[in-house]
C-alpha positions in Angstrom: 59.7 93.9 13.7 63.5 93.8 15.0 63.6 90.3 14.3 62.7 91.4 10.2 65.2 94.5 11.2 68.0 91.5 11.8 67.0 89.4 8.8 67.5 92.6 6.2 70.8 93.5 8.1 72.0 89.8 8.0 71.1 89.6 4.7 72.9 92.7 3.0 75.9 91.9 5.2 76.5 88.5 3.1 75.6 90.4 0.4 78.8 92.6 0.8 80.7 89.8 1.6 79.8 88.1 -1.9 80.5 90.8 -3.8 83.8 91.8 -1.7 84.9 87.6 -2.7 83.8 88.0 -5.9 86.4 90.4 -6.4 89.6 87.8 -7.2 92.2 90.3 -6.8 90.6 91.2 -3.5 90.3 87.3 -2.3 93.5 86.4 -3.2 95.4 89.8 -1.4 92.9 88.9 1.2 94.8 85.9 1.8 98.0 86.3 1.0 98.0 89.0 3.5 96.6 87.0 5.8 99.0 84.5 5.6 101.6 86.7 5.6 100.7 88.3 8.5 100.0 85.2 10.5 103.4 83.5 9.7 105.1 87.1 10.8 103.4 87.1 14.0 105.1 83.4 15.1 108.3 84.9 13.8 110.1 83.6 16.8 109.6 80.2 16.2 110.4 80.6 13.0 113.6 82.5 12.6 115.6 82.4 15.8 119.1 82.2 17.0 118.1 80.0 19.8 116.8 76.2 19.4 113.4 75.4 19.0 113.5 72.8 21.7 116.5 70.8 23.4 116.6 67.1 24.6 118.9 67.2 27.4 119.5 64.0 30.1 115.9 62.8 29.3 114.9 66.5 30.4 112.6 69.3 28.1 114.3 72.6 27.7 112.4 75.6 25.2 115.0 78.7 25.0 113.0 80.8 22.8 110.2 81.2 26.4 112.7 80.5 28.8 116.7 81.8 29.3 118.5 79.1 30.3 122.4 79.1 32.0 125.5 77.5 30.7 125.4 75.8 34.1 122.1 74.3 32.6 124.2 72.4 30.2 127.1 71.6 32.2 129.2 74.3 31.0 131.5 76.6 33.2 129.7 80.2 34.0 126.2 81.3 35.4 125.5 83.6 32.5 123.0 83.2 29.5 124.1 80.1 27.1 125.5 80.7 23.9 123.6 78.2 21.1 126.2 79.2 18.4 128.8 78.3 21.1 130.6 74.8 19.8 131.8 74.3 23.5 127.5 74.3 24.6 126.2 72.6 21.5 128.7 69.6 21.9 128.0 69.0 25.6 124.1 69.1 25.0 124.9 66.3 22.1 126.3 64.5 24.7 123.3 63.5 26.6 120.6 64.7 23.6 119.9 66.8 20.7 119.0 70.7 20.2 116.4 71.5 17.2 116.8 75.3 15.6 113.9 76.7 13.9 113.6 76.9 10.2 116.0 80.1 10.0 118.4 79.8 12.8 119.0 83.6 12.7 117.1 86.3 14.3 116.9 89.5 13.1 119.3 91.3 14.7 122.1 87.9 14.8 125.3 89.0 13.6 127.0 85.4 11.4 130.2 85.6 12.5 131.3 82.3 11.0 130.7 84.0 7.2 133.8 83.3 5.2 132.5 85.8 2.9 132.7 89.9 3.0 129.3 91.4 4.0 127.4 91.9 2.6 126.7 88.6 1.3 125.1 86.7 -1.7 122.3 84.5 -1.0 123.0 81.0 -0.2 121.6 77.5 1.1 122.5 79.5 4.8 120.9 82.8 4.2 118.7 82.2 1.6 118.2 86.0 0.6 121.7 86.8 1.6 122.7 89.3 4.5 123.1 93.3 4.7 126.3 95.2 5.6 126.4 93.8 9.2 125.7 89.9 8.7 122.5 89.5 9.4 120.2 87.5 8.1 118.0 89.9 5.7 114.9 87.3 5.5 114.8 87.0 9.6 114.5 90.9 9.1 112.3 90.9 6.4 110.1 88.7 8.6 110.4 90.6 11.9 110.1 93.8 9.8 106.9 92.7 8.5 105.2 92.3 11.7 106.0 95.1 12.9 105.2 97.7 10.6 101.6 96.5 10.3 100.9 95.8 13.8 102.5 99.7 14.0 99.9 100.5 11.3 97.2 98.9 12.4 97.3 101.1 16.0 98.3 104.1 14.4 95.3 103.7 11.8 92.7 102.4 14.6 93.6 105.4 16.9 93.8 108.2 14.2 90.8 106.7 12.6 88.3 106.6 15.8 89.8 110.8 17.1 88.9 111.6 13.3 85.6 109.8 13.2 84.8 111.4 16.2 86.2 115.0 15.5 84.5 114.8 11.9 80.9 113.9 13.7 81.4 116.6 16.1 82.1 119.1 13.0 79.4 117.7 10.9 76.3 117.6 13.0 76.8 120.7 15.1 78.0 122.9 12.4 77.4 126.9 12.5 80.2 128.0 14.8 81.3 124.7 16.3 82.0 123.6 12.1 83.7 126.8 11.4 86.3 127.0 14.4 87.4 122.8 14.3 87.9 123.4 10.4 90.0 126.8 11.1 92.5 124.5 13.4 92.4 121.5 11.1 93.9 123.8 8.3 96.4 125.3 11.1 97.2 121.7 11.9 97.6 120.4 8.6 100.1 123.2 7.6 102.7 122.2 10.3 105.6 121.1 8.9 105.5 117.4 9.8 108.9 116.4 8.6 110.6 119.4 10.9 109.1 118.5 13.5 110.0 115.0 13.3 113.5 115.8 13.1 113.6 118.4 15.9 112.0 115.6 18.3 114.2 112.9 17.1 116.9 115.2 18.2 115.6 115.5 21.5 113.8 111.8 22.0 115.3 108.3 20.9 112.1 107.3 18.9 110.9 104.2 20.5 107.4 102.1 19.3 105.4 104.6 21.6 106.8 107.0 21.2 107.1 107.6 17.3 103.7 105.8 17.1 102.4 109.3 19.8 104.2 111.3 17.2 102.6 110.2 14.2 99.1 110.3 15.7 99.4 114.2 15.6 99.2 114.1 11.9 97.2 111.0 10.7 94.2 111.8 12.4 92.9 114.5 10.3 92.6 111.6 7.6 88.5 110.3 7.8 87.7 113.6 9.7 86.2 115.6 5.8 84.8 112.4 4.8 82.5 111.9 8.2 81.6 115.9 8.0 80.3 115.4 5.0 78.6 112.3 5.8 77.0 114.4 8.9 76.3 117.7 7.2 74.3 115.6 4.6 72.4 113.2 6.7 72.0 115.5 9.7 68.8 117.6 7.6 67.0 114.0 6.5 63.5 113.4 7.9 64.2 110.4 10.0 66.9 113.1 12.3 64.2 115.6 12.1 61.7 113.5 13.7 64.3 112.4 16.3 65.2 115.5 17.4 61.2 116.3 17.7 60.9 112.9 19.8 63.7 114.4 22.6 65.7 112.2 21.3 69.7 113.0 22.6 72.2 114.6 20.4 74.6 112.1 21.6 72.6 109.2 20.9 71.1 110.6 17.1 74.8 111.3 16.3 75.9 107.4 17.5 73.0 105.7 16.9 71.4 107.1 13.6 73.8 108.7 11.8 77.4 107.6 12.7 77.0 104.2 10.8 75.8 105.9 7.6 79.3 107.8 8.0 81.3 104.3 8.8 80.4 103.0 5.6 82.1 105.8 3.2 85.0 105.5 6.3 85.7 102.0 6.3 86.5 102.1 2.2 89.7 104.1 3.4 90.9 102.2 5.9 93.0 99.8 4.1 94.4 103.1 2.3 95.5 105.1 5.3 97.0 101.8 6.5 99.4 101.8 3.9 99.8 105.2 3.9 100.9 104.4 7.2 103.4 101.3 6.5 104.7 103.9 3.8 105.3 106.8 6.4 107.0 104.0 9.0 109.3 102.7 6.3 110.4 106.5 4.8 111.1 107.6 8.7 113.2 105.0 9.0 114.7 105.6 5.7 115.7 108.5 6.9 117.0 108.1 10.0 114.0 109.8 11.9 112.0 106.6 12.7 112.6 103.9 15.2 115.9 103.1 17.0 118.6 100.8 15.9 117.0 97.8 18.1 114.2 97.4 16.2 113.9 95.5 12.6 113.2 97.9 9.9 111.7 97.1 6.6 113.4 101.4 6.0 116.4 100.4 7.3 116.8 97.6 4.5 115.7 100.1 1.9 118.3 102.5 3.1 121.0 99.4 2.8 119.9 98.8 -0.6 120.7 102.5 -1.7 123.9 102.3 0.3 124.7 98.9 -1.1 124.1 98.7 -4.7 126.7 96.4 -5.4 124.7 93.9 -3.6 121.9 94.0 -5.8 119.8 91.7 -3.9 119.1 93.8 -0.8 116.8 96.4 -2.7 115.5 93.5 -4.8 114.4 91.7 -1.9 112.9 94.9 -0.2 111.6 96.2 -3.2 109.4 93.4 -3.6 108.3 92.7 0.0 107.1 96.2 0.0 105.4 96.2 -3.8 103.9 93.0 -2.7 102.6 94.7 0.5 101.7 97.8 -0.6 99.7 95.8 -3.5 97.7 93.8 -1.5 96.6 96.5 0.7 95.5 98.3 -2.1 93.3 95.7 -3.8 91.8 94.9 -0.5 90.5 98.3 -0.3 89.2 98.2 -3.6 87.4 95.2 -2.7 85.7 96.6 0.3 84.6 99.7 -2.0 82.7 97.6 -4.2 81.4 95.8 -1.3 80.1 99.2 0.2 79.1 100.5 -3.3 75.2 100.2 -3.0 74.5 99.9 -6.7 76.5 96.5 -6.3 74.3 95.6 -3.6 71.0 95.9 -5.5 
């Protein structure tokens, strides 16, 4: 019996994933995200001010895991070397070779060898040109990338599980326990976010944590109707009847018999709250209310394309990473709809 119980669930899982790949737009957003998001993650050994690797006197030296000294290199002081530095670069040539990665800029390397005002067209150096302070806007575009969806990805994990969890609660209890959680969630969902943000930004310099604890206040509400529904609806059916009448737990009716009924109208929104996510990073930053000046910002460049219009290619290039982004998202969670749609899986 659970070995047929395995078969059916094996089978209507590769079901859903046929039909999700049938979808081409899905597929190929699928992918390219994919991709993206995997080339974003080695960003470091892909756009960096320091050398990949260095040859020196028949010795192995990797900067980008490992600080090295001048002194390393037979240069004059005990501090951090300088790879730009013509003084370090000839001495290692002297007795090897030094290889930069593919973009020798990271994203927050000033070029202070451009003989051009800033910001800068695109060129065989900076291949989508640089902002207002010289740097690189493709190494920021990159760094940018990676980390507004791994930001998005544990702001939609955490908000989604306290919202899942808080929706079940609401749903399968209902009566007074239904009636009070929904009172505070319309209390809750009143606040003025954007005050807020700006009253705490006053007080706090955002960091990742921080803003991410921030923003976690107001995405959770997101799946909690959807799984109250789900509960209210499934919590009268025959099969939670009988449990009940068995002495079967709340808990474990709630977890084991309902809750994956609810995940499958939950998961179709995922992919939508994490862009509505990337969307609220980039607009906080935007605004000056999001993360501090250390960090790469995909807002930040959006805010230097409004600022700088004469350079035409900094909200060109921004404009499209985020369409692109945005985009893909979107057709990936149109893809798993289908796949969860259950006349499709007939």
């Amino acid at each position: 019996m659970l070995e047929q119980k395995n078969l059916a669930s094996n089978s209507l899982l590769k079901k859903k994933i046929r039909v999700f790949f049938s979808n081409k737009r899905a597929k190929v957003s699928l992918l390219l995200f994919a991709v993206l998001f995997v080339l974003s993650l080695f960003s470091e050994l892909i756009a960096n001010d320091k050398p990949l690797a260095i040859e020196y006197d028949g010795n192995w030296y990797f900067p980008i895991f490992k600080n090295y000294t001048e002194q390393t290199f037979d240069g004059d002081f005990p501090t951090p070397a300088d790879y730009k530095d013509p003084y370090i670069v000839s001495n290692i040539k002297k007795k090897g070779n030094l290889w930069f990665t593919l973009i020798p800029f990271s994203f927050n390397t000033v070029d202070y060898k451009l003989d051009k005002s800033t910001p800068s067209a695109p060129d065989k150096i900076h291949w989508l040109g640089t902002d207002d302070e010289g740097r690189d806007i493709l190494a920021r575009i990159l760094y940018g990338l990676r980390l507004s969806v791994i930001f998005a990805f544990i702001l939609t994990t955490i908000s989604s599980f306290i919202g899942i969890m808080i929706g079940a609660v609401q749903g399968y209890f209902g009566g007074k326990v239904d009636i009070i959680i929904q009172r505070i969630l319309e209390i809750w969902e009143s606040l003025p976010q954007l005050f807020i943000l700006i009253i705490v930004a006053s007080v706090f310099a955002p960091g990742f944590w921080t803003l991410l604890i921030i923003m976690l206040f107001f995405n959770w509400p997101a799946l909690v109707g959807v799984v109250r529904a789900e509960f209210l609806r499934v919590r009268n059916f025959e099969f939670v009847k009988a449990a009940k009448a068995l002495g079967v737990s709340n808990i474990r009716i709630m977890f084991r018999h309902i809750l994956p009924n609810a995940l499958v109208a939950s998961i179709t929104f995922i992919p939508f709250i994490l862009s509505e996510s990337i969307v609220a990073l980039t607009a906080l930053d935007f605004l000056g209310l999001g993360l501090s000046y250390e960090y790469p910002s995909l807002g930040d460049l959006v805010r230097q394309g409004k600022d700088n219009l004469q350079a035409p290619w900094i909200g060109v290039s921004i404009f499209i990473v985020l369409a692109s982004l945005l985009t893909m998202l979107i057709f990936i969670g149109e893809g798993i709809r289908d796949a969860f749609d259950s006349r499709r899986n007939r």
